[in-house]
N, CA, C and O of each residue as an XYZ file, in Angstrom:
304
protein
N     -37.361    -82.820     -1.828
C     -36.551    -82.944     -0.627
C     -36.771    -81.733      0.276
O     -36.628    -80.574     -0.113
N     -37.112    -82.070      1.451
C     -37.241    -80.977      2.818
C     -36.164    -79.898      2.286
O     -35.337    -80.112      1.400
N     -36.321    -78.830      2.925
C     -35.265    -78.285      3.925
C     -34.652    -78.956      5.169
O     -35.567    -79.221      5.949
N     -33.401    -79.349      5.671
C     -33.331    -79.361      6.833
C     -31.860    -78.283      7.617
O     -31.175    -77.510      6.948
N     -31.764    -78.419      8.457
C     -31.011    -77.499      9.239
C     -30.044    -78.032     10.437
O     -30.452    -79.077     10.945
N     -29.179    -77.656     10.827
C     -28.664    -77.828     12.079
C     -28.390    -76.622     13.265
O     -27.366    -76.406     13.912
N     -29.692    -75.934     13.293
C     -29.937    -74.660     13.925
C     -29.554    -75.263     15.590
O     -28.775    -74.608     16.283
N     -30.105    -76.397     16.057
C     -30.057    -76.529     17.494
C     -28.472    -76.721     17.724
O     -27.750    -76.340     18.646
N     -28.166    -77.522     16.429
C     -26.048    -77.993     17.027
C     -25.480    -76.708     17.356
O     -24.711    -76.291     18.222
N     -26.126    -76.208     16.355
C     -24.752    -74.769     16.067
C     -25.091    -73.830     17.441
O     -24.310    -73.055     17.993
N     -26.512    -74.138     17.831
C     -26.564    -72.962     18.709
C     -26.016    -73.508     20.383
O     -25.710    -72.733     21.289
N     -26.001    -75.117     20.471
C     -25.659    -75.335     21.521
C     -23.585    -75.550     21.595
O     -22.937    -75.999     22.540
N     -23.103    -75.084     20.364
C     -21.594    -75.254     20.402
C     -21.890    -73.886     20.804
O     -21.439    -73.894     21.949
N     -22.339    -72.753     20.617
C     -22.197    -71.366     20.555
C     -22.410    -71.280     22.261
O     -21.718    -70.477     22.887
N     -23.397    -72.147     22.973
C     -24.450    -71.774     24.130
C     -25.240    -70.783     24.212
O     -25.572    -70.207     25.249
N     -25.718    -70.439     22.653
C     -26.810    -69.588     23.243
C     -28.236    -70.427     23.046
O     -28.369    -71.543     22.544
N     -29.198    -69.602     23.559
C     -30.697    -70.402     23.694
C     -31.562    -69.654     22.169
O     -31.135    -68.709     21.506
N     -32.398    -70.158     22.019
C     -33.362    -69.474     20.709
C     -33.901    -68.443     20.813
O     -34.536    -68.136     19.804
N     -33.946    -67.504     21.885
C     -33.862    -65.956     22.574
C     -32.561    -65.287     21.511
O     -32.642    -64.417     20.643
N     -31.516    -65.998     21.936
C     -30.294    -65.001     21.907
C     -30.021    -65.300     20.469
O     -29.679    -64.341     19.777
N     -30.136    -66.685     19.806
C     -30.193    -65.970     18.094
C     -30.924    -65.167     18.031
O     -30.565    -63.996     17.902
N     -32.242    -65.543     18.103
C     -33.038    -64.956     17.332
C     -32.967    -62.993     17.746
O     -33.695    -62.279     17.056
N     -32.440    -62.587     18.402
C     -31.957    -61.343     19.263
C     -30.753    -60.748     18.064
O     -30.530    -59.568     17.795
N     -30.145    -61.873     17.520
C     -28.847    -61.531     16.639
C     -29.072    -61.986     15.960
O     -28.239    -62.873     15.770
N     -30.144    -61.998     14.991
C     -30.417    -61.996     13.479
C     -31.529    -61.509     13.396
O     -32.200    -61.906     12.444
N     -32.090    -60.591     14.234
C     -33.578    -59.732     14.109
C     -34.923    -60.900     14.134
O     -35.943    -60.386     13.678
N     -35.063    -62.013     14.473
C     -35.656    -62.799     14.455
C     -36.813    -63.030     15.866
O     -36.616    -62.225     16.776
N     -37.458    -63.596     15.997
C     -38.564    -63.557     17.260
C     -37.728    -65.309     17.703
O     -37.285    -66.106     16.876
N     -37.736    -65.418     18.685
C     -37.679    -66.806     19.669
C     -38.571    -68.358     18.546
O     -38.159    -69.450     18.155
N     -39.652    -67.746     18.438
C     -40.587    -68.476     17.931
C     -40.470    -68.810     16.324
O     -40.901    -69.780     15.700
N     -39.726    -67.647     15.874
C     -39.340    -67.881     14.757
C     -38.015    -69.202     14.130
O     -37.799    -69.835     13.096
N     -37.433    -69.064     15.459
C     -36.001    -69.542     15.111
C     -36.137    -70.647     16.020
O     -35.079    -71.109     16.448
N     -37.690    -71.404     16.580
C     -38.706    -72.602     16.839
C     -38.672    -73.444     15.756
O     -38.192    -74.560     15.560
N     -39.415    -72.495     14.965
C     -40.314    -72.872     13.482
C     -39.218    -73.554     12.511
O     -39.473    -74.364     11.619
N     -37.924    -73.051     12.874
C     -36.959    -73.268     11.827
C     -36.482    -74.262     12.304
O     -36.407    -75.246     11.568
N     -35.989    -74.360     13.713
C     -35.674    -75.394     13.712
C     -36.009    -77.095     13.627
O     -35.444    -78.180     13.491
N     -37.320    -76.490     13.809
C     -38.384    -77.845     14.227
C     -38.772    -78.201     12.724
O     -39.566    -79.111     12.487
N     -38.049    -77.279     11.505
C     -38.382    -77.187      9.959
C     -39.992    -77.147      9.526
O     -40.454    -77.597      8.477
N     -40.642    -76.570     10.477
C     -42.387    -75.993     10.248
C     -42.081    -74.572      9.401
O     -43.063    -74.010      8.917
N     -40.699    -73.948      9.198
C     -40.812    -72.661      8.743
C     -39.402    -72.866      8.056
O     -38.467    -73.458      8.596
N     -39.368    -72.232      6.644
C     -37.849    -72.542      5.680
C     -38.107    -70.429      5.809
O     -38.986    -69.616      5.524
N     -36.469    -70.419      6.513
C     -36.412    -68.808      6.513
C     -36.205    -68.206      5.425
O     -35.857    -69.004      4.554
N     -36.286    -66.719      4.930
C     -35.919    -66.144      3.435
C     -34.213    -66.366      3.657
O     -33.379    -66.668      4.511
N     -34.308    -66.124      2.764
C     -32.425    -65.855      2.034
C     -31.888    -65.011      3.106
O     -31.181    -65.406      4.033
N     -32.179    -64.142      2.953
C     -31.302    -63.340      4.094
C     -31.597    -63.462      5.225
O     -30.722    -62.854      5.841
N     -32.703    -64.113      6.320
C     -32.573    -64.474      7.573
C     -31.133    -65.711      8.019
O     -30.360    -65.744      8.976
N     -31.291    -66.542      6.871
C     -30.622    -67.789      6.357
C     -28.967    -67.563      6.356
O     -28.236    -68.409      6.871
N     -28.603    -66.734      5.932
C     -27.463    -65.918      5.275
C     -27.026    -65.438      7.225
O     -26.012    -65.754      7.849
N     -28.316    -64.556      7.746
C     -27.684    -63.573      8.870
C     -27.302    -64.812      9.903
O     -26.275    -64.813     10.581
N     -28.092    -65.649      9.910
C     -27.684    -66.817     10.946
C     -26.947    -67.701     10.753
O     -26.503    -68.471     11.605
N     -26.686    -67.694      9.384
C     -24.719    -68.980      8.916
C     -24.164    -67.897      9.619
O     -24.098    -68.250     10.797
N     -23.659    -66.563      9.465
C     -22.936    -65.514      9.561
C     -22.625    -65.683     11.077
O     -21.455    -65.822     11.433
N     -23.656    -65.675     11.990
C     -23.655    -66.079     13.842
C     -23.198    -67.190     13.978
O     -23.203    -67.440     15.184
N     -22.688    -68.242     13.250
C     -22.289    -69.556     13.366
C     -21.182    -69.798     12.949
O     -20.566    -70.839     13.174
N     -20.644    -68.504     12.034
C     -18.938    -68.395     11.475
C     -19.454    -69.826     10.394
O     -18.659    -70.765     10.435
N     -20.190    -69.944      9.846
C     -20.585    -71.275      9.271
C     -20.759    -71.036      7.357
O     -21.149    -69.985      6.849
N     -20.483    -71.906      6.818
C     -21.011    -71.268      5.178
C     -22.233    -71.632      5.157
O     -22.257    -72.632      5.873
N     -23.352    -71.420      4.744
C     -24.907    -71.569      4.430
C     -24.997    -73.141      4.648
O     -25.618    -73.792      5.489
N     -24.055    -73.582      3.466
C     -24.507    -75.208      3.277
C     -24.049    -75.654      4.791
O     -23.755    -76.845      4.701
N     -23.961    -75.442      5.432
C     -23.322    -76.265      6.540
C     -24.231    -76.019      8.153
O     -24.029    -76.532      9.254
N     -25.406    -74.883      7.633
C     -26.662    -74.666      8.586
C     -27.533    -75.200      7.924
O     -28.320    -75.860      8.604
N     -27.790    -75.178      6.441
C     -29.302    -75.801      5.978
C     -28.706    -76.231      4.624
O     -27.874    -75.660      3.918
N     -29.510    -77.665      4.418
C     -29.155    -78.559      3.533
C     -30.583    -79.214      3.027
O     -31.649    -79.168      3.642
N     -30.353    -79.787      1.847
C     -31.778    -80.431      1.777
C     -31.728    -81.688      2.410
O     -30.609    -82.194      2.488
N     -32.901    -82.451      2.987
C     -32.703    -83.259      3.802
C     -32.606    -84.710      2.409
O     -33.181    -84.815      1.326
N     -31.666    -85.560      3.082
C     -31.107    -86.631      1.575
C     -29.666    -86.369      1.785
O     -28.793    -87.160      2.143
N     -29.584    -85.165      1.507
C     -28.154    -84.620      0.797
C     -26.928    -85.244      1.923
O     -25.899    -85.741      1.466
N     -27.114    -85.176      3.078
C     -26.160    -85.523      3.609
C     -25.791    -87.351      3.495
O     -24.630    -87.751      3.585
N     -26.558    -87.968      3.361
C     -26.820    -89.266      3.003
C     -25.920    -89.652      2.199
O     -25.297    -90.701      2.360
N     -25.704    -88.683      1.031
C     -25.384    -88.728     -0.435
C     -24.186    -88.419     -0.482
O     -23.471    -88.988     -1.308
N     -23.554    -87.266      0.543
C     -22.385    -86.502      0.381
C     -21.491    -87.923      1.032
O     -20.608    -88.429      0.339
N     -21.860    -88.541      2.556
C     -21.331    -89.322      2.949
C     -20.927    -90.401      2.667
O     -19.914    -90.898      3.159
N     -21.898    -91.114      1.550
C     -21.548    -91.952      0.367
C     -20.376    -91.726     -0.598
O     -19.492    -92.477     -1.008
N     -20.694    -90.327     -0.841
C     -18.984    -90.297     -1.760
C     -17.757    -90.123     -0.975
O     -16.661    -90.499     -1.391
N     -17.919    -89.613      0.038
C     -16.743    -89.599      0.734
C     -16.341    -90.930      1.255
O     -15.132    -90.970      1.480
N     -17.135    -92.312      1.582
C     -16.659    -93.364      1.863
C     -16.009    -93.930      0.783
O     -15.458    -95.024      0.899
């Protein structure tokens, strides 16, 4: 199962652009591209610094892709 992410939601509830994360988690523009577009799975602690900019817990920026499928099933 992928990685997947919800890097673009979180950043457009926030309004910032992929400049201004990536500015506040030490990251390049292009980097926080890669992630979102899931061409690039970030280390642990890039991962960690950017739930942290989102007031978010980890699982709730990157998930394996399936999982939400699965979670929504038990909750129905």
């Amino acid at each position: 199962m992928p990685l997947a992410n919800r890097l673009r939601e979180q950043r457009a509830r926030l309004g910032l652009n992929q400049q201004q994360l990536g500015q506040l988690v030490g990251a390049s523009r292009q980097t926080i591209s890669l992630i979102e577009r899931g061409d690039y799975h970030p280390s642990v602690l890039l991962a960690l610094r950017i739930a942290r900019v989102f007031g978010a817990p980890l699982e709730e920026v990157f998930f394996l892709e399936g999982e939400e499928e699965n979670e929504n099933a038990k909750n129905n």
